[in-house]
Structure formats: C-alpha cells, structure tokens
N, C-alpha and C positions, 0 to 999 in steps of 0.2 A: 306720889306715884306708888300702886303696891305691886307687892312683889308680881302676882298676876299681871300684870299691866308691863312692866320690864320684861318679863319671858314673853308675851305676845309682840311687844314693841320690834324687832328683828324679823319676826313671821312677815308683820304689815308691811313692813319696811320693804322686804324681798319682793310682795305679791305687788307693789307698787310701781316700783323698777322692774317686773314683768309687765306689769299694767302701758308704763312710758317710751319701753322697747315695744309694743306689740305690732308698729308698723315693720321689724323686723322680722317677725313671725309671716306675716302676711309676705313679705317683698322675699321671701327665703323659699316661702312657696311656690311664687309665681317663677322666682330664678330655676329651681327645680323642676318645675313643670315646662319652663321653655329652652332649659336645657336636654328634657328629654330621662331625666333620671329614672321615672317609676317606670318607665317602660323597656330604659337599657339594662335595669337589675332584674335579672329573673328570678330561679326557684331557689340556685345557690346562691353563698354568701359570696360576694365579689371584694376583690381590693379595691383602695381607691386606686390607683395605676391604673387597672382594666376598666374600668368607669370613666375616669379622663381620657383614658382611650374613645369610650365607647360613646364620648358625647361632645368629645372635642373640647375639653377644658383643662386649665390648668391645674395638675396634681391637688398643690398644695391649697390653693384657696379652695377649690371643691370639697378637701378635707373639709375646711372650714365651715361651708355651707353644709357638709351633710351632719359634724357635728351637733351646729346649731339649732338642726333639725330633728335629730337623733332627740337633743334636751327634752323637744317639745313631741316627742312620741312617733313622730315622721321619720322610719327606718330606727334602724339599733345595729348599734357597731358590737362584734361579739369581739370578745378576749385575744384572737391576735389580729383583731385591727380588720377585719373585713364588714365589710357590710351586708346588711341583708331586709326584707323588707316586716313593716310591722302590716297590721291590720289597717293601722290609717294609712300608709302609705300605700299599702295595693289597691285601697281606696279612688286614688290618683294614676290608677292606667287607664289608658284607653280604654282597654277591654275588660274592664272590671262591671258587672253586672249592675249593681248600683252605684256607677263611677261620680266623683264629686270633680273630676277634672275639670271638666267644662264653669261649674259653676264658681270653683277656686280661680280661672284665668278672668271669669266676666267681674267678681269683686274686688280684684285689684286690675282692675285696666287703667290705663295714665291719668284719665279724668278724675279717677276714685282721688288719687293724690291732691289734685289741685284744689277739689272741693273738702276733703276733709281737715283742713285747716281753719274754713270758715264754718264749722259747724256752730260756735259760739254767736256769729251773726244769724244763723237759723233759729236759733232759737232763741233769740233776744225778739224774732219778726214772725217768727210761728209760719215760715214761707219758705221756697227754693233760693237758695244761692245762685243756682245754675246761671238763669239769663243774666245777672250782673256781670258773673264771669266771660260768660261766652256768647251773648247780645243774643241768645234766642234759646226758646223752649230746651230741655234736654233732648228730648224725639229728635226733634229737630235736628238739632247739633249732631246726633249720632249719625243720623239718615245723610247728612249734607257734607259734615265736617269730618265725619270718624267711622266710616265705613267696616272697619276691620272690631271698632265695640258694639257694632248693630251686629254683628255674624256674630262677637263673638256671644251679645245678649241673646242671638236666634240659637245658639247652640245649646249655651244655658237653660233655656227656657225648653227646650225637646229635650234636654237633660232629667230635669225635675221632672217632666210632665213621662218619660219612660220611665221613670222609680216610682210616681205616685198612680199612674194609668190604672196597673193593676186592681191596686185597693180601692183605687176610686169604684171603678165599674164592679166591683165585686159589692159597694156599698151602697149602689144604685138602687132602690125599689121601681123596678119597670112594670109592675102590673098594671095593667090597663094602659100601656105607653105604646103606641106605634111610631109615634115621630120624637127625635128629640131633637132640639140646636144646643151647638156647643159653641156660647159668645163670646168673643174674644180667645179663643183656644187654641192660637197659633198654629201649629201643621199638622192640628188634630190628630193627636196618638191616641188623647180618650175618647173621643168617637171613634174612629179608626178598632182599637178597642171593642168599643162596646158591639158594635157592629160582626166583628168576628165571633163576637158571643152570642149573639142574637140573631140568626139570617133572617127574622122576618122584620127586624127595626130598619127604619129610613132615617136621614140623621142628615144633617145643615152643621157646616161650619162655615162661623163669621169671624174674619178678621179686615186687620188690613190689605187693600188689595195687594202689597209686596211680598206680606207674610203668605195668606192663601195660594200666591204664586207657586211656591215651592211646598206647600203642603204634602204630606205623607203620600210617598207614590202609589200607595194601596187605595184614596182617595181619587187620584187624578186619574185625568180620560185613559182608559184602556186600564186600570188598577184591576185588581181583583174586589176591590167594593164600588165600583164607579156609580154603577147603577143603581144602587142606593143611597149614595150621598151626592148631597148638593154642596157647591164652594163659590161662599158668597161673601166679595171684597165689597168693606164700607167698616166706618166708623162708630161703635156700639152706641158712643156717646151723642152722636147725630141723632142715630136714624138706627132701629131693628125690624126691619120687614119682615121677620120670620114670623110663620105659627107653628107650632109645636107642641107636643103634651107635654114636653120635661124638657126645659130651659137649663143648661150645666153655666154656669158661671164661676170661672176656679181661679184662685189666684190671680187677678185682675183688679178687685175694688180697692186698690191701694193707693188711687191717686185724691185731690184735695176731696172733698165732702159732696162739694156741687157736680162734682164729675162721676162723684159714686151713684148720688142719687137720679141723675140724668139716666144712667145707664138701665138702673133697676124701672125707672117708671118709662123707660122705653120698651124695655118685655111686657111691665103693666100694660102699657099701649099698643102693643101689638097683639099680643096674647088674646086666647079664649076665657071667658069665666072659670075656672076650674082647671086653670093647665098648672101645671107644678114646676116649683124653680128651684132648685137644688145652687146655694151657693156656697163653696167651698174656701176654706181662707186658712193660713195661720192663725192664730190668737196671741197674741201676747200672756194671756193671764190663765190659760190652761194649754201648756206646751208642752211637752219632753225637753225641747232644744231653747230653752229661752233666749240662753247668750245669743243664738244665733238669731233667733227671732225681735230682739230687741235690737240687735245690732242693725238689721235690715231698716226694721221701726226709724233710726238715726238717718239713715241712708237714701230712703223714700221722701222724707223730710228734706235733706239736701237738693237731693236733683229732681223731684218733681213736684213737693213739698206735700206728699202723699204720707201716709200713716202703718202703717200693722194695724188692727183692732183688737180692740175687747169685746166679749162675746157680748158685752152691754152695749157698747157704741155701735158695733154693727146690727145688734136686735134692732135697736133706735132706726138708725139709716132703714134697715128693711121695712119697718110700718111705717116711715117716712114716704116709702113711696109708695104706700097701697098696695103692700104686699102683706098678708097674713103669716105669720111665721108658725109652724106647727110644731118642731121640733128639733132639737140640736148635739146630735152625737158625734165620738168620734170615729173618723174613718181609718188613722194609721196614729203613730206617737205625734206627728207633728202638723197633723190637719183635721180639721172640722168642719160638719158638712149641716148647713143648714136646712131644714126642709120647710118650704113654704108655697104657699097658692096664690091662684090671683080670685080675688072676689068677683064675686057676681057684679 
C-alpha cells in the first residue's frame, strides 16, 4: 500500500459510514418535518428549549436531531448553542417558494422502508418488488391500502410541477398552437400555466379520474380558466381521446417500457399528422442533480419497476412509437424537453 493510498484509506472509510447511516439522514428529515421544525424556527436564532417548546418535544433528544441535522447542512447551531436556519432548511417550509417539503415527506413515507431492503432482489429480476410485498400493483396498494401516501404522492407531484411550471411554459414553442393537452399532468398547474400566459390557448388535461377530480381550481367549473379547458378522467395508457396541436407529457414515462410505449403511440393514435409532442423528463446522464436522479432511477425500479432514462434510451422509446424526435434541450438544471412530431 502507498503512502497515497494510507492518507485516502480514512477519507473512504468515513464517506462509507455516511454512505451506511444515510437511512438516518433521510428518517432525521422526515422526524423534522413532522415535527414541525422548519416552520417553528423563524428569522432569529432559537434555543433548543424554545423549539421543544414550540413543537412539543423533548429538550434533549431534539438537541440531538437538530445536531444531526446541523452535520448534514439542515439548520446550524451558532456559538452559544441556538439554532437557526440554513438555505436547505428554509428549503423545508411550507412557505418557501421552491419548497422541497412535500417531496422530502413523499420519499420517506413507511413503504419507502419496507421496500428498500429488497432492492438487491430488484435487481437480481430487473422488476418491482412491490406486489410480492403487498399482493398488488404499487397504484394500487397506495389508492386501497395507504391513502394518506397517495395525498402524500398528490402533494409531491403539485410540488414539483409549481417549481418546474414556470420554466416549463416559458420553454414551450407555441407558434402555430391553438390547442394543447397536458397527458398525465395531474391538477394541471402547467396548463393552468400556460393558459394565463396565453388568453387565446385552449388546453385538455388528462389524468386519472381521482387526480382531475381535484384539479387546479383555476381549471374547474366556475375557475377563472374554465372556459378554456377541458378535464378529462381516463388512463393515458388505455386510451387518449385527445387532439391537439402540442401534446405536454412531463415526468410521467417512468414506468416499465411497454407502458411507456403504449402511452406515446396512443398521442401517435390520436393525434393529427403534424401535431407536436413535447416530452419532458429527468435524464440520468445529463443532470445537475444526479444523486438525486439516480437515486429516484433505484426507487421506480422498486415499486413500479419503472426507470429514469438516458436521453439515448428514451430517443429509442420515442421512434419506437412513430414519433419523429426533432430536438432535445434543456429547460431548467434538472429537466429535458424533447421536441417531436407525429408523421404524416
């Protein structure tokens, strides 16, 4: 062994034992966020006392968590012992403009636990774990068995989709668009969106009929955009009745292959020659956030035995389904917007 190799040997060492604790990082978060921390710490530095007061927890072990948390850049304790907040932790209010709250409580909800143990049998089978564990679909399981990880995934997903809305529809090419549908878009914020940007666009959102239930109140009967969109409950993977000149599909093709290509050759099948499909995705292999996106990559594999892509695998997928792909930039650090037609 050289000397090099002995001075790095401690380094490894350490970042591996962070590596082995990191379900403590996560479960430190989640304690933190349902106790109410980033939202009981305001602008000054609090003690802990005031803070156990302020959330109903015990002094001493709260120390504990906020230390732990402190390590890993979540709050910082100043010099006589008070607390205060960092940039990731304001991250985690409520009211924080691009807040990560919601998506911090959806990937550690209880199931995350259960299933992350067998990740080694996922990928021994290249498939979900989920129905061995819990004798049906993940959807499923959440809709039937776990009501309170379907709210807290419908929270999530208006979470990400109000921080990425913006850029999205800002990255939109709408010339020559009068109509668009947004597939799979849950309570529609980027049409909702695009719509207050455009008063003379008309715009369809398709989801499931529980999702479009509660869609975006600016959407629904008597909204301020009612009369220009339409809200249409079904299955993208059945059936898209829609036509449209710009088909939005964002964050959605993440389940197994056959499911992704179903979806795209049902716009093919519905669509006019010449209408345009914008599909939006993470990537794996051009990200700002990769940990994060890789870590997801693990995760979709587990419970619904679904993938992240590479902007190769999902080009493939797209001419898979008789979709022409034109072009591929990006729209913010952590999303990629494909642009493609449907042929004649």
């Amino acid at each position: 062994m050289t000397e090099t190799d002995v001075t790095r040997t401690p380094q490894a060492a350490t970042r591996l034992r962070e590596l082995a604790f990191g379900a403590m990082s996560a479960g430190a978060l989640r304690a933190a966020l349902r106790l109410g921390l980033p939202d009981a710490l305001g602008e000054t530095p609090a003690t802990v006392a005031d803070l156990a007061r302020a959330v109903s927890a015990h002094p001493g072990a709260l120390h504990r968590l906020l230390r732990a948390l402190a390590c890993q850049g979540v709050f910082a304790e100043e010099p006589d012992g008070r607390y205060t907040h960092t940039e990731a932790s304001r991250l985690l209010r409520a009211d924080a403009p691009r807040s990560m709250r919601d998506v911090a409580l959806w990937t550690t909800e209880p199931w995350t636990w259960e299933a992350w143990p067998h990740l080694d049998r996922a990928v021994r089978s290249g498939g979900s774990v989920f129905p061995e564990l819990h004798g049906k679909q993940f959807f499923d399981y959440l809709h039937e068995d776990a009501p309170e990880s379907a709210a807290a995934l419908d929270r999530a997903m208006t979470q990400s989709s109000r921080t990425s809305a913006q850029d999205v529809t800002a990255a939109l090419d709408l010339t020559g668009v009068d109509t668009v549908a947004d597939i799979g878009g849950g309570q529609g914020l980027v049409l909702a969106t695009l719509l207050e940007r455009n008063p003379t666009l008309r715009g369809t959102l398709l989801d499931l009929p529980g999702v479009v239930a509660s869609a975006d109140r600016r959407l629904r009967d008597g909204g301020e955009l009612a009369d220009r969109a339409t809200l249409v409950g079904g299955d993208c993977r059945v059936d898209i009745g829609v036509r449209a000149d710009l088909y939005i599909v964002k964050n959605i093709l993440e389940w197994d292959d056959d499911s992704t290509l179903r979806t795209l050759r049902n716009i093919v099948a519905a669509a006019a020659p010449g209408a345009r499909v914008a599909v939006i995705e993470n990537l794996v292999d051009e990200t700002a956030s990769m940990r994060f996106t890789a870590a997801m990559d693990l995760l979709l594999l587990l419970n619904v035995g679904g993938r992240k892509h590479t902007k190769d695998s999902l080009l493939t997928l797209i001419e898979q389904a008789g979709l022409r792909g034109r072009d591929v930039r990006a729209v913010n650090p952590s999303l990629h917007m494909f642009e493609c037609t449907v042929p004649a």
